[in-house]
Backbone as a printed PyTorch tensor [residue, N CA C, xyz], in Angstrom:
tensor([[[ 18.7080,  13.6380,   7.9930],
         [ 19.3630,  13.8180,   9.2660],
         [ 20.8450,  14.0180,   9.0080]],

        [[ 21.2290,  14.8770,   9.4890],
         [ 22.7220,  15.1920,   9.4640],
         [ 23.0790,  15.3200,  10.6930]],

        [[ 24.7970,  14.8210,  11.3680],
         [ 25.5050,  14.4500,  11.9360],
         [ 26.3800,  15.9070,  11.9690]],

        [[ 26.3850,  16.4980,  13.6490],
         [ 26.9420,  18.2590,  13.5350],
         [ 28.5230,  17.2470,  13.9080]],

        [[ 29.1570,  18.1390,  13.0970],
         [ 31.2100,  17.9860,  13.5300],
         [ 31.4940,  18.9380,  13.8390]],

        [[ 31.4610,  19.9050,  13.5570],
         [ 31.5810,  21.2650,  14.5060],
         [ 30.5920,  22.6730,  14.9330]],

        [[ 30.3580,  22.5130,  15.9410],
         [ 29.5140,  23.7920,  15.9610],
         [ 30.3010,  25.1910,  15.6110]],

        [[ 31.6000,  25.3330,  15.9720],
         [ 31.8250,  26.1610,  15.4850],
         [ 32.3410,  26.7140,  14.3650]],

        [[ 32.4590,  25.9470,  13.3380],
         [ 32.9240,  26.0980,  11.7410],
         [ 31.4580,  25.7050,  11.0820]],

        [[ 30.2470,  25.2080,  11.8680],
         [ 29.0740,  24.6980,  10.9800],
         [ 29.3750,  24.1170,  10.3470]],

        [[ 29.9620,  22.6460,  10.5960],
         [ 30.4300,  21.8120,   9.5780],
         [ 29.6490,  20.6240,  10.0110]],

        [[ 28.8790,  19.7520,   8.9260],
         [ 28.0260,  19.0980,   9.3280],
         [ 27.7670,  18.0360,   8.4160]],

        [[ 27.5210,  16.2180,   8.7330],
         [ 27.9780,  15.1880,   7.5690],
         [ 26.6730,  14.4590,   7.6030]],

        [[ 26.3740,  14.0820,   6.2960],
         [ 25.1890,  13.5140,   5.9370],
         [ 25.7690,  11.7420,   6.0060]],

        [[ 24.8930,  10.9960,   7.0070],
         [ 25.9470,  10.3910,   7.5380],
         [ 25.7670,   8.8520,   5.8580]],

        [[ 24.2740,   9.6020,   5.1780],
         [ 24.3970,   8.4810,   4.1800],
         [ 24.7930,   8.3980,   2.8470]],

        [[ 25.9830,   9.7310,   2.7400],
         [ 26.3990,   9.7250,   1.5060],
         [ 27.7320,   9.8030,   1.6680]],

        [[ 27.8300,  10.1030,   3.6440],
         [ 29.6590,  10.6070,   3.6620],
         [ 30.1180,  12.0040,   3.3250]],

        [[ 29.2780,  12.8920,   3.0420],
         [ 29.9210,  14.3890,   2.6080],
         [ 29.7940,  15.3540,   3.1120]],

        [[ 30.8180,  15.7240,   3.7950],
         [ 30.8970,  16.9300,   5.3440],
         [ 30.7330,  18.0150,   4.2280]],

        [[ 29.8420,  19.0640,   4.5000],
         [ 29.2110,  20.3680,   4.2410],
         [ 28.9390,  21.2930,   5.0250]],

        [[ 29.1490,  22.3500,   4.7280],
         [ 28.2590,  23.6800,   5.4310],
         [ 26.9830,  23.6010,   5.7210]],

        [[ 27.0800,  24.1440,   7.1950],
         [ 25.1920,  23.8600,   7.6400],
         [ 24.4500,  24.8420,   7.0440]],

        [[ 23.1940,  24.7450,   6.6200],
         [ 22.4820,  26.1390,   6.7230],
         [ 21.7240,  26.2750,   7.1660]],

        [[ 21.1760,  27.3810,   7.4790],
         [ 20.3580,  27.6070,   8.6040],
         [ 18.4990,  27.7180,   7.9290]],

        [[ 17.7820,  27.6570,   8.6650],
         [ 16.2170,  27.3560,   8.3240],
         [ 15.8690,  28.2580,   7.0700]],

        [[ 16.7990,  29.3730,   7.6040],
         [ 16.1570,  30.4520,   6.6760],
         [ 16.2830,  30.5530,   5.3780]],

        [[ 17.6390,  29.9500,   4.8800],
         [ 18.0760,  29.5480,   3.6590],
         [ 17.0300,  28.2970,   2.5980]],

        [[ 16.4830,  27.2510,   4.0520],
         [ 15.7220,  26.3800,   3.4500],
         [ 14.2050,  26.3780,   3.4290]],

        [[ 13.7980,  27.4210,   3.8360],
         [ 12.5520,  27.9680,   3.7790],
         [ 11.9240,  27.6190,   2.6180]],

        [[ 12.2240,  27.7880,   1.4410],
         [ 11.5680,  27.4770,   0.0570],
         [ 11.5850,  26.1340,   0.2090]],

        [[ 12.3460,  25.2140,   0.8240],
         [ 12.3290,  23.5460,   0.6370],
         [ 11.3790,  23.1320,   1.3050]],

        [[ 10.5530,  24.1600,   2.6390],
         [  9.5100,  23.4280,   3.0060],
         [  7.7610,  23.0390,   1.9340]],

        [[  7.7510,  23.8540,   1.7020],
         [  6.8910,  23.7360,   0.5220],
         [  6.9820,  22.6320,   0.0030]],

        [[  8.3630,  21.9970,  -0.6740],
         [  8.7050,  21.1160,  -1.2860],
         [  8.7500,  19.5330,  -0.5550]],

        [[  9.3880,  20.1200,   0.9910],
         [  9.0210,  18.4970,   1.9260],
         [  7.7380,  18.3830,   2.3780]],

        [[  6.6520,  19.5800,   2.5050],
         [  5.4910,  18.6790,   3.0320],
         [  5.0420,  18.1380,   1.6910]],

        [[  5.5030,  18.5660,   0.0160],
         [  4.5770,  18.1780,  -0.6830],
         [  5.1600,  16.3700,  -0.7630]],

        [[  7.0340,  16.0350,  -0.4830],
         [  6.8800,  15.0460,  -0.6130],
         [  6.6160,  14.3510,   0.7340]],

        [[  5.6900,  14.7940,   1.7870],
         [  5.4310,  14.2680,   2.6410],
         [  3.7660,  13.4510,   2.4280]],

        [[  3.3910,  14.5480,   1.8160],
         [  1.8590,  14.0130,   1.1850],
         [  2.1960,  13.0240,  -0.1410]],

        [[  2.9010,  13.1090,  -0.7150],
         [  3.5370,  11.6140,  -1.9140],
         [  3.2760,  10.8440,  -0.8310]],

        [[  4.4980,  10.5190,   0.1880],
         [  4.6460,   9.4830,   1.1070],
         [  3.1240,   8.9050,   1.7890]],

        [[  2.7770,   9.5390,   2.1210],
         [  1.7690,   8.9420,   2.5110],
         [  0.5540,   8.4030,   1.6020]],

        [[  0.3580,   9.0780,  -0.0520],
         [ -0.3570,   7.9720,  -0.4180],
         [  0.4820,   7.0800,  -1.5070]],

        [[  1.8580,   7.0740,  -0.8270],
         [  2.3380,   5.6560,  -1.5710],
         [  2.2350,   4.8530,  -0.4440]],

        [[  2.3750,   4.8820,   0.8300],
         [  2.1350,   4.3530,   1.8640],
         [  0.7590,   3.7180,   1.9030]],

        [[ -0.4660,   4.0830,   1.5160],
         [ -2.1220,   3.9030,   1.3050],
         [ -2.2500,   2.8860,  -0.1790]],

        [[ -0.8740,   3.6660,  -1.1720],
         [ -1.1990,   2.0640,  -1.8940],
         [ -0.3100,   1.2120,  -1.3850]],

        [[  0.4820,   1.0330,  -1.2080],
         [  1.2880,  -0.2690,  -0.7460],
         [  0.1660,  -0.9420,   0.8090]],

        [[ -0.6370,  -0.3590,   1.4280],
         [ -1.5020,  -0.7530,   2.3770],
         [ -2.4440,  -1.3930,   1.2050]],

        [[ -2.8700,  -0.9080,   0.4270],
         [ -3.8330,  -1.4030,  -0.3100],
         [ -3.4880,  -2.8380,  -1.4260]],

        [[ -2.1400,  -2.8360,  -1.0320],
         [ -1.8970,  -4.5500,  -1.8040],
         [ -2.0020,  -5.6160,  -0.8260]],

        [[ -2.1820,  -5.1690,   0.7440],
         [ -1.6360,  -6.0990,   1.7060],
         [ -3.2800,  -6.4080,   2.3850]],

        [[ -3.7890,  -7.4400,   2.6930],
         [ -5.2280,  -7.3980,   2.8940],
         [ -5.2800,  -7.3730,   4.5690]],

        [[ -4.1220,  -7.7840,   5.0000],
         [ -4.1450,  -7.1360,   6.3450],
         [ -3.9310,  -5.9710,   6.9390]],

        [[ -4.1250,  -5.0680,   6.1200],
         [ -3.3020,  -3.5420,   6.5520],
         [ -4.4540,  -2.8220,   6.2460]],

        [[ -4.3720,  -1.1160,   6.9400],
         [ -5.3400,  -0.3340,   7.1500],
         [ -5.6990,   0.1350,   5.7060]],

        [[ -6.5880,   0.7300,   5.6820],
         [ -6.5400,   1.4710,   3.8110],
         [ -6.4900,   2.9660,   4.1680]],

        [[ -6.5310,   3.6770,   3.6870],
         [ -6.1440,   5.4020,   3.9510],
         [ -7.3490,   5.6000,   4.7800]],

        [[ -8.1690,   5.6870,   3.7150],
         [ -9.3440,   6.6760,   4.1280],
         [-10.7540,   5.5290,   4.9220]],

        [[-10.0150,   4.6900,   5.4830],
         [-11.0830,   3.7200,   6.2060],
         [-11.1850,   3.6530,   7.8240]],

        [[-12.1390,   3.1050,   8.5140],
         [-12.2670,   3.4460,   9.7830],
         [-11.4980,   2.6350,  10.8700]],

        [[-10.7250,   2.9380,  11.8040],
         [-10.4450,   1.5420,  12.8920],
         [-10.9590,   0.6680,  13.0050]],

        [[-10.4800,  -0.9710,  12.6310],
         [-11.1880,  -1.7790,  13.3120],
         [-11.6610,  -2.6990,  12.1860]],

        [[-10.5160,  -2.3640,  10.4950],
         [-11.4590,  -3.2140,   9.2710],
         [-10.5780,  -3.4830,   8.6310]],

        [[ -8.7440,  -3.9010,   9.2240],
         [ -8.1660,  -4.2320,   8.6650],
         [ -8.2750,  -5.4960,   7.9170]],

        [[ -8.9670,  -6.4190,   8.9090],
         [ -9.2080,  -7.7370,   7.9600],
         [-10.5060,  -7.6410,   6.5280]],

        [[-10.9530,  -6.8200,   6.1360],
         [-12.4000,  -7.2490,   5.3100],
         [-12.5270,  -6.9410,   4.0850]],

        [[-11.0190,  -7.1750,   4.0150],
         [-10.8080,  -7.4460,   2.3020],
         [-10.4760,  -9.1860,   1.8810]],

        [[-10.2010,  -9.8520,   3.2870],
         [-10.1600, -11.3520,   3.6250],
         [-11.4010, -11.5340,   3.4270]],

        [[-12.3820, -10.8980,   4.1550],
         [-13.6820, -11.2530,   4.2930],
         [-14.1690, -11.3090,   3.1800]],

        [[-13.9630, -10.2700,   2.4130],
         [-15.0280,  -9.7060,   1.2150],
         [-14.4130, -10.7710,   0.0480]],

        [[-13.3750, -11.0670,   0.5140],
         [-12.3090, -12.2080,  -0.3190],
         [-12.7770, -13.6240,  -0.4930]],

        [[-13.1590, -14.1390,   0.4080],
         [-13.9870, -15.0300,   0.9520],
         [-15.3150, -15.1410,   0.4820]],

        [[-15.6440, -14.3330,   0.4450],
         [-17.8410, -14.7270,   0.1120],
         [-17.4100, -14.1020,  -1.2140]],

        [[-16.6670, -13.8100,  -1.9950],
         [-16.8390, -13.2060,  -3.1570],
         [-16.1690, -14.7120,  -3.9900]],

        [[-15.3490, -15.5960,  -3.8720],
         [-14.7940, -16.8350,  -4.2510],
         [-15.6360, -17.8590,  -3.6290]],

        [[-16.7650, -18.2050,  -2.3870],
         [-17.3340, -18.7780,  -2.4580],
         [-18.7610, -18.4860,  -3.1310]],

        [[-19.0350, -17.3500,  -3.4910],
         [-20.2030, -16.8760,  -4.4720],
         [-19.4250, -17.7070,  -5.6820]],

        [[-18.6950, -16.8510,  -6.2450],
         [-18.4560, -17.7600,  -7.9520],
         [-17.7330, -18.8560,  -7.8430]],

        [[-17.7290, -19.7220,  -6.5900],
         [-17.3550, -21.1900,  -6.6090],
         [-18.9760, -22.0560,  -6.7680]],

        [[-20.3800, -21.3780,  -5.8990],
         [-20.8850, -21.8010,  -6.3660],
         [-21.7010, -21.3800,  -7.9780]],

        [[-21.3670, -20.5920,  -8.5750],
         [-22.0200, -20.0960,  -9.9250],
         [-21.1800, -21.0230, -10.6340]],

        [[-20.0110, -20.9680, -10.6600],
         [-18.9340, -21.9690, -11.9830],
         [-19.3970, -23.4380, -10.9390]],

        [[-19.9620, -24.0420,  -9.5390],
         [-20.1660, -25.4120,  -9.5040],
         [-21.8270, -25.6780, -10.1850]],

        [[-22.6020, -25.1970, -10.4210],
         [-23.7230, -24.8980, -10.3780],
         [-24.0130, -25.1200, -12.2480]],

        [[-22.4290, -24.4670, -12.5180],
         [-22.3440, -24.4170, -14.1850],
         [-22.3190, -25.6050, -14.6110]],

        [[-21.3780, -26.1350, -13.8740],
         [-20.8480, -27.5750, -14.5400],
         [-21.6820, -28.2410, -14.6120]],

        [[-22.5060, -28.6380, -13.0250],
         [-23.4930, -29.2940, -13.0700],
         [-24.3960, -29.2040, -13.9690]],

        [[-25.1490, -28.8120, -14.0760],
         [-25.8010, -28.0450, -15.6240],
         [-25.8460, -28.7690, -16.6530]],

        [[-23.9560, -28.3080, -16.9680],
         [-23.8250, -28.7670, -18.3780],
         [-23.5440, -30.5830, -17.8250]],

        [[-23.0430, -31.2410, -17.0350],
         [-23.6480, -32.2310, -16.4300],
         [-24.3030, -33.4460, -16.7740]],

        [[-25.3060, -32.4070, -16.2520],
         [-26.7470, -33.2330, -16.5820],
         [-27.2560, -33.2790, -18.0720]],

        [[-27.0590, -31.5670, -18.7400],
         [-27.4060, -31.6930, -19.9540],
         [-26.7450, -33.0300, -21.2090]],

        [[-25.4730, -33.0240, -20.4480],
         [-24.5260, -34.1710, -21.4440],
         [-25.4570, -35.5090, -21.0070]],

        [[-25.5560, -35.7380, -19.6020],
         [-26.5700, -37.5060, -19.1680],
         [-27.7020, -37.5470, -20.0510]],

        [[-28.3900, -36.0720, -20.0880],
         [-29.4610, -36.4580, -20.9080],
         [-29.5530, -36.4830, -22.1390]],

        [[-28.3620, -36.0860, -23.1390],
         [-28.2640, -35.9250, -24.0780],
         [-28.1880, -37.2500, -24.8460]],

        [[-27.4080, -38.3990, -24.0330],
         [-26.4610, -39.3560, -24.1640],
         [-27.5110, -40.7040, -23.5120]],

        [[-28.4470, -40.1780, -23.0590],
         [-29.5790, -40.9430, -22.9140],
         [-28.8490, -42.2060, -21.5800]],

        [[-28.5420, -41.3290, -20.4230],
         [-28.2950, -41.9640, -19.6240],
         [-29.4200, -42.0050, -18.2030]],

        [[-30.5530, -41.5100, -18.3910],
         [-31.1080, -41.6230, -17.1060],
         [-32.2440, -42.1210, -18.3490]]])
């Protein structure tokens, strides 16, 4: 976004670097569109990974309505191998009582 100072000299300031320049007109930047939609498509799948670190946020290519079910899937996937590693111990457990000739 640039900031117009004169329309009639086309003098025009980029207000985040501070440096009043000559405007140019579309036609000059014609070749740059090519170049902004391609970093428009970057943006958006750096946008899809940074969604994809956050378990409340949408994922790119997923449907309305499933922002939470990476919580979910988070959930039964740590109470699955909470019970496989409780299930382990026990196990080894019992194998030590009986080893040790406690029952």
């Amino acid at each position: 976004m640039k900031i117009q100072i004169s329309p009639e000299t086309e003098l025009v300031m980029d207000p985040l670097t501070s440096v009043i320049s000559k405007q140019k007109t579309l036609t000059e930047n014609r070749s740059m569109m090519a170049l902004i939609q391609k970093l428009d498509e970057t943006e958006r799948a750096v946008d899809s990974l940074m969604n994809a670190l956050a378990p409340d946020k949408p994922l790119a290519n997923s449907w309305r309505g499933r922002e939470k079910t990476s919580v979910g899937a988070g959930m039964v996937t740590n109470i699955f191998y909470g019970m496989v590693l409780g299930l382990i111990v026990i196990g080894l457990f019992l194998i030590l009582i009986f080893l040790t000739g406690g029952f």
